[in-house]
C-alpha positions in Angstrom: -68.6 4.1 44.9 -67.9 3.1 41.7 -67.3 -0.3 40.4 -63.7 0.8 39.0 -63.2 2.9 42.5 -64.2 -0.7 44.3 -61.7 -2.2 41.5 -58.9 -0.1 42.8 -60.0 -0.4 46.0 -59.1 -4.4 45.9 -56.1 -4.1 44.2 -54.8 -1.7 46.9 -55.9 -4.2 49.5 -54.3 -7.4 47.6 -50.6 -5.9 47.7 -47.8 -6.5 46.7 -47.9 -10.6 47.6 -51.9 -10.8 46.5 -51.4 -11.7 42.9 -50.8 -15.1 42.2 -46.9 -15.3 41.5 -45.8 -13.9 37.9 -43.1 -16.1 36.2 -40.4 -12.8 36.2 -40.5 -12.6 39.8 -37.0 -14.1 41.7 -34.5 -12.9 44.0 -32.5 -10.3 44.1 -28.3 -9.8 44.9 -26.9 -12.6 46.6 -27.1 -11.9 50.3 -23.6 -13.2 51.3 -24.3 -13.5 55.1 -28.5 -13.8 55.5 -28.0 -14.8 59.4 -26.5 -11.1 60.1 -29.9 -10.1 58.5 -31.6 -8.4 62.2 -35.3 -9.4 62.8 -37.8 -6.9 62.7 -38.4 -5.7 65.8 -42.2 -5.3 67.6 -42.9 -1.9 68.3 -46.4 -0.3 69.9 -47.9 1.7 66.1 -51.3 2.7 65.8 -53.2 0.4 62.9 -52.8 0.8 59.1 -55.0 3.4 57.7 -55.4 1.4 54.7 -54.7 -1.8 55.5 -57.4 -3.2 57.9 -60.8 -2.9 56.6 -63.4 -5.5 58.2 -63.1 -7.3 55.0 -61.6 -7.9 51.3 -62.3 -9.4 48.4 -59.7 -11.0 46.3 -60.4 -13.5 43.2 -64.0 -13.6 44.0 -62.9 -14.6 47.8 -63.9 -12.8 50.3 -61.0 -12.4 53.6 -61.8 -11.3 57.0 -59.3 -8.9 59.1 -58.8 -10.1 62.5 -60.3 -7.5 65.3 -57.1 -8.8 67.3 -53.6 -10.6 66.7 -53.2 -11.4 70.4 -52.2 -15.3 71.0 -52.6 -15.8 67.3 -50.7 -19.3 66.6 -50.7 -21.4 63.1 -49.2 -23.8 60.9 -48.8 -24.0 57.3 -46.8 -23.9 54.3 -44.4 -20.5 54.2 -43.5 -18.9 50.5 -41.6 -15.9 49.5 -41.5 -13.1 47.2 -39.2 -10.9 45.4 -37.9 -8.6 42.8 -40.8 -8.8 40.9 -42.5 -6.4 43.6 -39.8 -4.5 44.9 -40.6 -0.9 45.6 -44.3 -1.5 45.0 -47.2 -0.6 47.6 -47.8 -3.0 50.3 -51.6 -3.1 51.7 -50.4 -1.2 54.3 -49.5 1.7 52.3 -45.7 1.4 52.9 -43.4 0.4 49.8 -42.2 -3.4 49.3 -38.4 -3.9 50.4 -37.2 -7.6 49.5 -34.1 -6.5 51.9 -36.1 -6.2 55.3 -37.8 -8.5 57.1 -41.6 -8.5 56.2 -44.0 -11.0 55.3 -47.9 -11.0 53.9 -50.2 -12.6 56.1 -54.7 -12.8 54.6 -56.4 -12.1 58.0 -53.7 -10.3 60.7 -54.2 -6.7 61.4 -51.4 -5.0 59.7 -48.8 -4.4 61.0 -48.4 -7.3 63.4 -45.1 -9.1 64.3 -44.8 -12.7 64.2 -42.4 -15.3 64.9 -41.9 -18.1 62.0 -40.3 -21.2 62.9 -39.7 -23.3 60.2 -40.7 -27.1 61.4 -38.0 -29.1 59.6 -35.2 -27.5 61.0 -36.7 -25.4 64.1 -34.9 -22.0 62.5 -36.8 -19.0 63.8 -37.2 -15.4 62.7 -39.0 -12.3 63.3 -40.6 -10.7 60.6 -43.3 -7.7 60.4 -46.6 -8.5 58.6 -47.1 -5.2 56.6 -48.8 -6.8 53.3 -51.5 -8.9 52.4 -51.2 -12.8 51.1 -50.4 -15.0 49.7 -53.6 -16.0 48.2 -52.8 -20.2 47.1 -55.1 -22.1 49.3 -52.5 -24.1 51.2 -50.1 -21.3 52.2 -50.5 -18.9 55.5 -47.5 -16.7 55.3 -45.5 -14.8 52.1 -42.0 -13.9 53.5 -40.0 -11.2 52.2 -37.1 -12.1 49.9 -34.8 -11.6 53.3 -36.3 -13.2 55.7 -36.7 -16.3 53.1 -32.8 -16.4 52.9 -32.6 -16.3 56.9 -35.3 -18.9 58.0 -32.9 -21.3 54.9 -35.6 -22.0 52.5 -35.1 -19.7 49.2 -34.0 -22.8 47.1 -36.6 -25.2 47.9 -39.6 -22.1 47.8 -41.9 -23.3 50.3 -41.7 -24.3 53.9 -43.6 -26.0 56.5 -43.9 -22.9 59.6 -45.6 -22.0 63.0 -46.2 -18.2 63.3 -47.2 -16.8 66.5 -47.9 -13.5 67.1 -45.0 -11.8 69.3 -45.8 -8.4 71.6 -43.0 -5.3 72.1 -42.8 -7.2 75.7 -42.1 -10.8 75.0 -40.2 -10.1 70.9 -38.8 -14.3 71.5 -39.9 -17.7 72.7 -37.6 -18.3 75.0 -35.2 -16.8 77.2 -32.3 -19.3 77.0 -29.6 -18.9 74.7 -26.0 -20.3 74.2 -23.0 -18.1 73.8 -20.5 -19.1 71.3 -18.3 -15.8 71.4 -17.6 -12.2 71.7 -15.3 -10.4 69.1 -14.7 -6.9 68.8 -13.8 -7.7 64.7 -17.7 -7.5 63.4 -16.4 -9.9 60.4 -14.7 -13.0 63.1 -18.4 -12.7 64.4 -20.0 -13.0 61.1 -17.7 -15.9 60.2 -18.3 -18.2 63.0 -21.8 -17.9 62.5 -21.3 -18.6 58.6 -19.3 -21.9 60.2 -22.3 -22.3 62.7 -24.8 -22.1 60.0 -23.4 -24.9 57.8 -23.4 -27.9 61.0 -26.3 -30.0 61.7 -27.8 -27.6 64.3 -31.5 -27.2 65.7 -30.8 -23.5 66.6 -29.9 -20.8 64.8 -26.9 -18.2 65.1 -27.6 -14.5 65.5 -25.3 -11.8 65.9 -25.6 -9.2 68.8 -23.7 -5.9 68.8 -23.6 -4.3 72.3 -22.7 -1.5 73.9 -19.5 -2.5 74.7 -18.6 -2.3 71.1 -18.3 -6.7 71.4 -20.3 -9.0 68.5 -21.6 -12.0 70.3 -22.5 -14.7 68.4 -25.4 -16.9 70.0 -27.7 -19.7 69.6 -31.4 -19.8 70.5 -33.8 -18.6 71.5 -34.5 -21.8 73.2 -37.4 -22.4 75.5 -36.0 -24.6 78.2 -33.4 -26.1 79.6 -34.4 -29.4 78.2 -33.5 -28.1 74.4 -30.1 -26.2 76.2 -28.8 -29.7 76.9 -30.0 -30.5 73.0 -28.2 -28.1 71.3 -24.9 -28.4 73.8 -24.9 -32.5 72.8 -25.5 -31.5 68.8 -22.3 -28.9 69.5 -20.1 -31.2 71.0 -20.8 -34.3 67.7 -20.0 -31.3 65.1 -17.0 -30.4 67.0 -17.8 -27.2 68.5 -17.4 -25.7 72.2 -20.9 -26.3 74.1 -20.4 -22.7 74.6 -22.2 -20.5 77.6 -25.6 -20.4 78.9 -26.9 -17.1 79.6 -30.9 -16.5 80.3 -31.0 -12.7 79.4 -33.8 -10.2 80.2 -33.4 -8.9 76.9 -31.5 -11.0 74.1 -30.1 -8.1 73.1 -28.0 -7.8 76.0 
C-alpha cells in the first residue's frame, strides 16, 4: 500500500471527532426540549466493516480496538462536537448527525452502546459509539451535539462521566423508576419535564409514549430502592408530588 493509500487510510479511521477541534466548529439550532431527545437504543448489528481494524494510528499515536466491549466501565472527562462535522463520515462509514445520539469513543468496537452518566449531577444517557475520538489525552468520550444538550453540559464543554457498556438485554442501570404523570397531550408531558429539569434533581426526566396513546413522564433509572427514597425526599423540598414507583421489565412500558 501506498504511503498516500495508508494516509487515507488514517484519516478515514480518525472520523469525524479525530481531528483536534477546529475553532468554526459549535452547535447547531437550539434544541428547545433536549430531554424529549430518545436515547439510542442497543440493537444485535454485525461489526463495522471499516471501523474496527486491530489498530490505528493517529498524530504519530498508535490506538488499539478492543476484541470485546462486554463489562467495559470508565471514567473521564466527556466533550462534544458539532456543526463543524455534520454530514461528514464517521469511522464507521455512517455520516455524522449532531441531532442523534452518538458519541466517539479511541478503543470500543464500533458500534457499541454505552451509558454516560455525568458525575456532578448523576444525569444519564444512552448514546451509540459509531466514531472514533476524541484524541486530547485526558478525554474518553466525544458526544454528539445531542446527547451533549441532554446529559446538561453544552455550556460548560467538558464533563466528568462513567460509560459502561450497555447489551440489547439490559439497555439501563436500574430498574426503578418514579412516575410523575401520564398525559395524552404530548406537549403537558414535555412541559413537566421542562419544569422537572430546572429543580435541584439527582435523576433525570424522560418521556415514554406507550401504546395506549399516554406520555408518561418519569424519573430514573435508579438502581435501588435506597436512591428511590433519595429522589422522593429531593421531590418533596422542590415542591413536587413524590410521584409512583414502578420497577418495569422494560422502561418502555
Amino acid at each position: 500500500m501506498s504511503r498516500l493509500a495508508v494516509g487515507l487510510l488514517a484519516l478515514l479511521m480518525t472520523g469525524c471527532s479525530g481531528l483536534m477541534p477546529e475553532p468554526q466548529d459549535g452547535p447547531g439550532r437550539v434544541i428547545d426540549d433536549p430531554m424529549a431527545i430518545p436515547d439510542a437504543v442497543p440493537r444485535s448489528v454485525p461489526a463495522s466493516r471499516y471501523g474496527n481494524p486491530e489498530q490505528y494510528e493517529v498524530f504519530g499515536q498508535t490506538y488499539r480496538v478492543m476484541d470485546s466491549a462486554a463489562g467495559h466501565r470508565e471514567r473521564g472527562i466527556a466533550s462534544w462536537y458539532g456543526s463543524k462535522f455534520q454530514g461528514r463520515r464517521t469511522s464507521s462509514g455512517e455520516p455524522y448527525d449532531m441531532y442523534a445520539m452518538t458519541a466517539a469513543h479511541k478503543h470500543l468496537p464500533l458500534p457499541t452502546w454505552v451509558e454516560v452518566r455525568h458525575l456532578d449531577t448523576d444525569r444519564s444517557i444512552v448514546v451509540k459509539v459509531n466514531d472514533r475520538g476524541p484524541f486530547a489525552d485526558d478525554r474518553i468520550i466525544d458526544l454528539s451535539y445531542a446527547a451533549a444538550a441532554k446529559l446538561g453540559m453544552l455550556e460548560r464543554g467538558t464533563a466528568p462521566v462513567e460509560i459502561r457498556v450497555v447489551t440489547p438485554d439490559e439497555p439501563t442501570r436500574g430498574d426503578y423508576w418514579i412516575q410523575m404523570a401520564a398525559f395524552r397531550d404530548a406537549g403537558n408531558a414535555r412541559q413537566l419535564a421542562r419544569q422537572l429539569q430546572g429543580a435541584p434533581l439527582s435523576a433525570s426526566p424522560v418521556i415514554r409514549e406507550g401504546g395506549d396513546g399516554l406520555h408518561r413522564v418519569r424519573l430514573g433509572p435508579l438502581p435501588d430502592s435506597a436512591r428511590v427514597d433519595q429522589l422522593r425526599a429531593e421531590l418533596e423540598n422542590a415542591r413536587f408530588s413524590p410521584g409512583h414507583v414502578i420497577i418495569p421489565a422494560d422502561p418502555s412500558d
